[in-house]
C-alpha positions in Angstrom: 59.0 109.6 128.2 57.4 109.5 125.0 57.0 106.3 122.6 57.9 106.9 118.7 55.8 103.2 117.8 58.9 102.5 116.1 60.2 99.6 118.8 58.3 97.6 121.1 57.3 99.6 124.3 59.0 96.9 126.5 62.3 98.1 124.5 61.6 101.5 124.8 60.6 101.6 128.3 64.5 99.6 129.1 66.3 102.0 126.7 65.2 104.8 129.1 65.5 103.1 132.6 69.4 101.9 131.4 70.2 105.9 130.2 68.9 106.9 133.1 71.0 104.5 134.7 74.7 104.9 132.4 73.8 109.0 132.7 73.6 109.5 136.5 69.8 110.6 136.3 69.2 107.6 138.5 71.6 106.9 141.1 72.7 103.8 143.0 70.0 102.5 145.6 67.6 104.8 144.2 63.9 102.5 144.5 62.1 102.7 141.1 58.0 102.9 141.3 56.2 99.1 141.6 55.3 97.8 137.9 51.6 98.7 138.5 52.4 102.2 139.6 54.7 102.7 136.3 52.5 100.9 134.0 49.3 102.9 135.3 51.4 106.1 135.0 52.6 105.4 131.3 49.4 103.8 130.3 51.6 100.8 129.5 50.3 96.7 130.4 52.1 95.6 133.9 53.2 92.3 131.6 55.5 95.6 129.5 56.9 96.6 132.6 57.4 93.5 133.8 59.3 92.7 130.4 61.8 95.8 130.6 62.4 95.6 134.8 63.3 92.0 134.1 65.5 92.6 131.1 67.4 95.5 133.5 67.8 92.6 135.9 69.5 90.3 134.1 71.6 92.9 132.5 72.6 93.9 136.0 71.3 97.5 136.2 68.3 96.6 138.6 68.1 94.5 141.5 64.8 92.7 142.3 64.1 92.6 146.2 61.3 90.2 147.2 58.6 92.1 148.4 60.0 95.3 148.7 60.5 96.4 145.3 63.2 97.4 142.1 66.3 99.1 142.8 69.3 101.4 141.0 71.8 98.8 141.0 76.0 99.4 142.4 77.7 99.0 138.9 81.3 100.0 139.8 83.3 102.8 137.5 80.0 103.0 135.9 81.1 106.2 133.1 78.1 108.6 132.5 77.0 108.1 128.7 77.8 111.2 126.6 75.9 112.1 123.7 77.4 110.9 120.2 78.9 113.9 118.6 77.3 115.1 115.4 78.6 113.3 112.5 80.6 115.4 110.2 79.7 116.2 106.9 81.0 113.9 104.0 83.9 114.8 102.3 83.2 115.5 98.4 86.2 114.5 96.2 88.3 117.5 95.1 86.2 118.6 91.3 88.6 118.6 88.8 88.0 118.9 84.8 91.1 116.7 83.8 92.6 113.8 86.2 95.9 112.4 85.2 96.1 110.0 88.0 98.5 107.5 87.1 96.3 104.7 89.5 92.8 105.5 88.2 91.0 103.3 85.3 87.8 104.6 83.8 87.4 101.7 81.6 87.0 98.8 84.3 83.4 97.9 83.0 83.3 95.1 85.3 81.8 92.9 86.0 80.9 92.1 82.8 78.4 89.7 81.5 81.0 86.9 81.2 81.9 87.5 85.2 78.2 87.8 86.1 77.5 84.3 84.7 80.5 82.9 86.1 79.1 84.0 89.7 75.8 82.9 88.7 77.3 79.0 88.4 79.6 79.7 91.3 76.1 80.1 93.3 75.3 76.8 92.6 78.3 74.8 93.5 77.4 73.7 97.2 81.0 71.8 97.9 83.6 74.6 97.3 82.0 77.2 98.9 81.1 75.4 101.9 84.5 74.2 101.9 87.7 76.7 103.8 90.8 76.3 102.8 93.2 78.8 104.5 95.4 79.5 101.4 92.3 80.2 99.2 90.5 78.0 97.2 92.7 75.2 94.8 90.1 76.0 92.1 91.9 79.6 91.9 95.0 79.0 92.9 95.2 76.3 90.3 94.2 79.0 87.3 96.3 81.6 88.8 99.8 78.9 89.0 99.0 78.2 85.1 98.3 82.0 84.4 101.6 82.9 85.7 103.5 79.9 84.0 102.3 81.0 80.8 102.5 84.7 80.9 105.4 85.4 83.4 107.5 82.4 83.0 107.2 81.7 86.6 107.9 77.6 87.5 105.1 77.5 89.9 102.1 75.2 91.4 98.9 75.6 92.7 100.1 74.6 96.6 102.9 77.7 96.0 99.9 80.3 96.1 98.5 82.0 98.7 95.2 84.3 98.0 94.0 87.4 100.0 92.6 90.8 100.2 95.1 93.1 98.9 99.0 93.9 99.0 98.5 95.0 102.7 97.0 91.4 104.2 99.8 90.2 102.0 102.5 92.4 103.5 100.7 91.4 107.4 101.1 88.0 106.8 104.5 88.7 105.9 105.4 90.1 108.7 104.6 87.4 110.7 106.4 84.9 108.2 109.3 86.9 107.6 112.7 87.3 109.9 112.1 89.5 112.5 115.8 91.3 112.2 115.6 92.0 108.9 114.5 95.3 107.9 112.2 95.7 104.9 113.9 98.2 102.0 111.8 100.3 99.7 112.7 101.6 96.1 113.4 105.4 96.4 111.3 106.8 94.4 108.5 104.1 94.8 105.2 103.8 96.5 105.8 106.2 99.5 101.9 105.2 101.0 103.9 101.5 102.2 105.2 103.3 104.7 102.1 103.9 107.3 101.8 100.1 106.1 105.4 99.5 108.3 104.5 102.4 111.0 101.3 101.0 112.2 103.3 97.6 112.8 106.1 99.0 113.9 108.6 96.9 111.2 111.5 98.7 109.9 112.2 99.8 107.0 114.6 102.1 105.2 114.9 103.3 101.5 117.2 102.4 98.7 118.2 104.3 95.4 116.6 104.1 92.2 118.6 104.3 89.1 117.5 104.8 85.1 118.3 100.9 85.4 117.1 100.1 88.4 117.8 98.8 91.9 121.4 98.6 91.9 122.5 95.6 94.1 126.4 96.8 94.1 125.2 99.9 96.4 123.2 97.4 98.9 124.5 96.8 102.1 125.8 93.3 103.4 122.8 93.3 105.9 120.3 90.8 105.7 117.4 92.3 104.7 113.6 92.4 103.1 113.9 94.0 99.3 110.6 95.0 98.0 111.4 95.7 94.5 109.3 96.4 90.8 111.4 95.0 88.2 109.9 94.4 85.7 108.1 98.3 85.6 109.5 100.6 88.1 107.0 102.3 90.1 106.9 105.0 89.0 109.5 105.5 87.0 109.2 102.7 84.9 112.3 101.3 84.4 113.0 97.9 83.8 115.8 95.8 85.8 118.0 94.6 84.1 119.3 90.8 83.4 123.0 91.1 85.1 121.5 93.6 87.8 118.5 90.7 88.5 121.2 88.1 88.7 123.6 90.1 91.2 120.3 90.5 93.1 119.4 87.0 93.3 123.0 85.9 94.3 122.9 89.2 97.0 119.9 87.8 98.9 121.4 84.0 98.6 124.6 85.4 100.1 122.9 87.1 103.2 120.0 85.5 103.6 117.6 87.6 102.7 114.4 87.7 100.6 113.3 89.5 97.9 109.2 90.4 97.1 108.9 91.0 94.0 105.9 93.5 93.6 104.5 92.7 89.7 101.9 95.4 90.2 101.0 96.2 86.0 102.8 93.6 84.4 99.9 92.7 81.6 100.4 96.4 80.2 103.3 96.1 78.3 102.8 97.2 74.3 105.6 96.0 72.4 107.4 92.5 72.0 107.2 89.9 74.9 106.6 90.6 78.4 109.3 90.9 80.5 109.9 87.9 82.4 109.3 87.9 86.1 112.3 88.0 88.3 110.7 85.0 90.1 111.3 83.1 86.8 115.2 83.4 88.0 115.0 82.0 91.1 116.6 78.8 91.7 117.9 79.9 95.3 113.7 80.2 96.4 114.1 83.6 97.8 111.9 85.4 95.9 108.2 86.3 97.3 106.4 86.9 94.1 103.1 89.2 94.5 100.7 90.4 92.2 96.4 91.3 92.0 93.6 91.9 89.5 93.4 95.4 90.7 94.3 96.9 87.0 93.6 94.3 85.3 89.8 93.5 86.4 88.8 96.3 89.1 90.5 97.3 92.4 87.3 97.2 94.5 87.3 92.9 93.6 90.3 93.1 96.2 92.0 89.8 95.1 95.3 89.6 95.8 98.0 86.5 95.4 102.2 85.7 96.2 104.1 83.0 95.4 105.4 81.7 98.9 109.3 80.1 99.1 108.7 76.7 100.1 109.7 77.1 103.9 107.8 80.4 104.3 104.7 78.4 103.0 105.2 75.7 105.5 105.6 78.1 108.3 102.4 80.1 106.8 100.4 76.5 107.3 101.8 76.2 110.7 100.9 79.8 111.4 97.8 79.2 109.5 94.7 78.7 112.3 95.1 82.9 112.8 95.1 83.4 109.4 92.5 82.4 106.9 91.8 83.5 103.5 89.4 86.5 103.8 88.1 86.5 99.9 84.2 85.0 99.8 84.4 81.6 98.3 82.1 82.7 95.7 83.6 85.1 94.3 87.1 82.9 94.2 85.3 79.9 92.4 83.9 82.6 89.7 87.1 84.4 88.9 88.6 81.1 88.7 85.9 79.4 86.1 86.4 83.4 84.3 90.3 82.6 83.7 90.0 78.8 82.8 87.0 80.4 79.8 89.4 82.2 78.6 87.7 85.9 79.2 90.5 87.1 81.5 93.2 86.5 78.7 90.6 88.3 76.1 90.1 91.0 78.2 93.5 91.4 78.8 94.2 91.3 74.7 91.1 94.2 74.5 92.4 96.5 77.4 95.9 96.3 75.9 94.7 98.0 72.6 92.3 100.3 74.2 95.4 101.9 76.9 98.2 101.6 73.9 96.1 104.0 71.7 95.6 106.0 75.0 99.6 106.4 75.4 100.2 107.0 71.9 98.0 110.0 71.8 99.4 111.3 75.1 102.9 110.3 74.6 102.7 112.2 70.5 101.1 115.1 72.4 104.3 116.6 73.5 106.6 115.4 70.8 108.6 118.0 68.6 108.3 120.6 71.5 111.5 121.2 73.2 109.9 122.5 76.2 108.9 119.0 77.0 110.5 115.4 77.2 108.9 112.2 77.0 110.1 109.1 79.2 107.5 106.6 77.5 108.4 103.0 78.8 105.8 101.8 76.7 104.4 100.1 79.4 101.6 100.9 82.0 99.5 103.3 82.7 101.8 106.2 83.1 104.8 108.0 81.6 107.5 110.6 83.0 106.5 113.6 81.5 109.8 116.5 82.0 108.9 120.4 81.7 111.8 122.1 81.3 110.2 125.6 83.0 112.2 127.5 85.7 109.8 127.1 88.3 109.5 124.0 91.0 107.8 121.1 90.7 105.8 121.8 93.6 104.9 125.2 92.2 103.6 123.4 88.8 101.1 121.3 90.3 100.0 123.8 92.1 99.4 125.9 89.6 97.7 122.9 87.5 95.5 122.9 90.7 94.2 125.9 90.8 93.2 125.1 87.0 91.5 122.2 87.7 94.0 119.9 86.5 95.2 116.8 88.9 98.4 114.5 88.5 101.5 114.2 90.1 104.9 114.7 89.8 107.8 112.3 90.8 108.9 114.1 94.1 105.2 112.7 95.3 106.4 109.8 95.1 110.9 110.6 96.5 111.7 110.0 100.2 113.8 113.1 100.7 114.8 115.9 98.7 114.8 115.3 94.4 117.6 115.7 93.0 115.9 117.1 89.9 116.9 120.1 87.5 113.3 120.5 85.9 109.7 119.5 87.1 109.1 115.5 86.3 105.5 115.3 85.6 103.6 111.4 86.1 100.9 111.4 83.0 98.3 108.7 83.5 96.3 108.1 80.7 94.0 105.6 82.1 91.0 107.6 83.4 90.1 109.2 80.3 87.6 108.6 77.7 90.0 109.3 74.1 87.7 112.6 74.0 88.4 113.7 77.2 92.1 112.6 77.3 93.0 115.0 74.0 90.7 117.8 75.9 93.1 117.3 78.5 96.2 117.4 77.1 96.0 120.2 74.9 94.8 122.4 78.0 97.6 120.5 80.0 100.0 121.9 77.7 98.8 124.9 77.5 99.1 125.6 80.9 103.1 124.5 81.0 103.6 126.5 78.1 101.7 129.9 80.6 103.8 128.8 84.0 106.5 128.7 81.8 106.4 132.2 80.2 105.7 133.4 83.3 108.2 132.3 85.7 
């Protein structure tokens, strides 16, 4: 055997004996040579060997018979070790000179100074983040209740909120608050990805249909039932749910007993008038699950997520609770909350709103007074609904923006089934673009549609 001097030889010397051992090399009674022998043979102290024979001992590999010497010990269904397999080469991310991704934000610049400083005192504050509490910390649950009172209407307290790591801890822990025989229905088109979400835990789910107005609770079936739903901005269509549709929704669920979670993924982005209210701001029956994160708004790798719990599902949760703890550092809980109550979250907000509407206004005017193209431009988000009226498919189109080293995605990425469609429905994001870049893209983007166009 050979020593690299990058471990102790004691270590070394075990390492060997034990994959001699696990491999079959050495087999079960086999006598090993006395610790002088070895040690004079390796040019190794006895006390080394004495170390590593000792460690094999205790570990069960050897056995140690007075006076007579160290043996292969009988480990039962002992599996020969086999070599790790090479480890495959990194992936590199698909190179592509224009990315319309409606989920990507190049302008997340955080954390910013304001944040860093904010973590800086959090560091220094030895009660709260020695202290657990299972719901997250009252310091942020406290600035997200009077966040959400003031921006999305919602009638809430800090005890209402529970904190976690992202929509699918949020959606475990529903599962295990929810009713068991009640299936879980997803908007159709919507965030297809949920799925493996409800797989992997073997839930059920189903789809439901997705109007230019919305869910529409008239075509929902009298079954009680788990409606995960995006009023307020469609994913990804964007549309907005309307008043008497969010009413007959709320009176549904009351009627059968079922619960609505209200997903209010991109809320902040809205560029004209008032934001539209929450649908949580409606509830007086308490069957709404109201969800939301920071992942737009501050940076999707700070993976801080929050719902407003119904009172009994928050009371089971607590019940529930000793399995299920907050998994967000306290640090980084007790600085986000001291960001929000300075103010910089709101100010942020104001700044990003400006920066994406001027982004949307130069992609939505892009395609305007071209009858080859219409614009669906919610004036909301990230994204519009771009439609190419070309002869082609969808599918063909984005493949064909592929090849030219454009990404983005159409609608049927996003359709359980087949689309009903009668031209391609193109998702623009404008979010992952400098204003440079974005116009590059656009006009090439364009120009492109306008070529698969002429040629199909």
């Amino acid at each position: 055997m050979h020593f690299n001097g990058d471990e102790p030889l004691y270590e070394a010397l075990y390492e060997h004996i034990k994959d001699a051992v696990a491999t079959g090399a050495m087999r079960e009674g086999e006598k090993l040579p006395s610790k002088r022998d070895l040690a004079r043979h390796l040019g190794l102290s006895v006390n080394t060997v004495t170390a590593a024979y000792d460690q094999l001992v205790d570990e069960g590999y050897l056995i140690a018979k007075e006076r007579v010497g160290y043996f292969v010990a009988e480990i039962e269904n002992l599996h020969k070790k086999i070599a790790p397999a090479p480890a495959a080469p990194a992936r590199e991310a698909p190179a592509y000179d224009y990315d319309f991704d409606l989920n990507k934000n190049a302008d997340y610049r955080f954390p910013d100074n304001h944040f860093k400083k904010c973590l800086q005192w959090a560091a220094e504050q030895k009660e709260p983040l020695n202290r657990r509490e299972k719901e997250g910390l009252a310091e942020l649950r406290g600035a997200v209740a009077d966040y959400l009172k003031a921006s999305r209407g919602v009638d809430v307290e800090a005890e209402d909120i529970l904190l976690s790591a992202g929509m699918e801890y949020l959606l475990l822990i529903l599962f295990a608050l929810l009713p068991k025989d009640a299936p879980f229905r997803l908007e159709n088109p919507g965030y297809i990805g949920l799925k493996k979400i409800f797989e992997q835990n073997r839930v059920p789910y189903d789809f439901m249909a997705v109007d230019e107005a919305g869910v529409d609770p008239d075509a929902l079936t009298g079954e009680r039932s788990i409606y995960l739903v995006t009023p307020s901005h469609q994913f990804p269509t964007g549309s907005i749910l309307r008043v008497d549709r969010r009413i007959k929704l709320l009176n549904h669920v009351k009627a059968t007993g079922s619960y609505i979670i209200e997903d209010d993924y991109d809320s902040e982005y809205k560029y004209y008038g008032r934001p539209i209210p929450a649908l949580k701001s409606l509830d007086g029956v308490d069957r709404v699950i109201y969800m939301s994160n920071f992942s737009k708004s501050l940076s999707p790798t700070l993976r801080i997520s929050f719902m407003v719990l119904p009172r009994p599902l928050m009371a089971r949760y607590r019940h529930l609770s000793p399995g299920m703890n907050c998994p967000i550092p306290n640090l980084v809980q007790l600085a986000l909350a001291r960001y929000m109550r300075e103010g910089h979250f709101e100010r942020r907000l104001n700044r990003q709103r400006k920066i994406y509407d001027e982004r949307r206004k130069i992609a939505a005017e892009a395609f305007l007074g071209d009858d080859l193209f219409s614009v669906d431009d919610k004036r909301a988000g990230m994204h519009f609904i771009l439609t190419c009226k070309v002869n082609g498919s969808e599918a063909d189109l984005l493949a064909y923006l592929k090849k030219h080293r454009i990404h983005m995605k159409g609608l049927s990425d996003f359709s359980q089934g087949e689309a009903q469609e009668d031209y391609p429905r193109l998702i623009v994001g404008y979010g992952n673009m400098s204003v440079d870049q974005l116009k590059e893209g656009l006009a090439e983007l364009k120009s492109l549609i306008k070529n698969f166009s002429a040629a199909s």
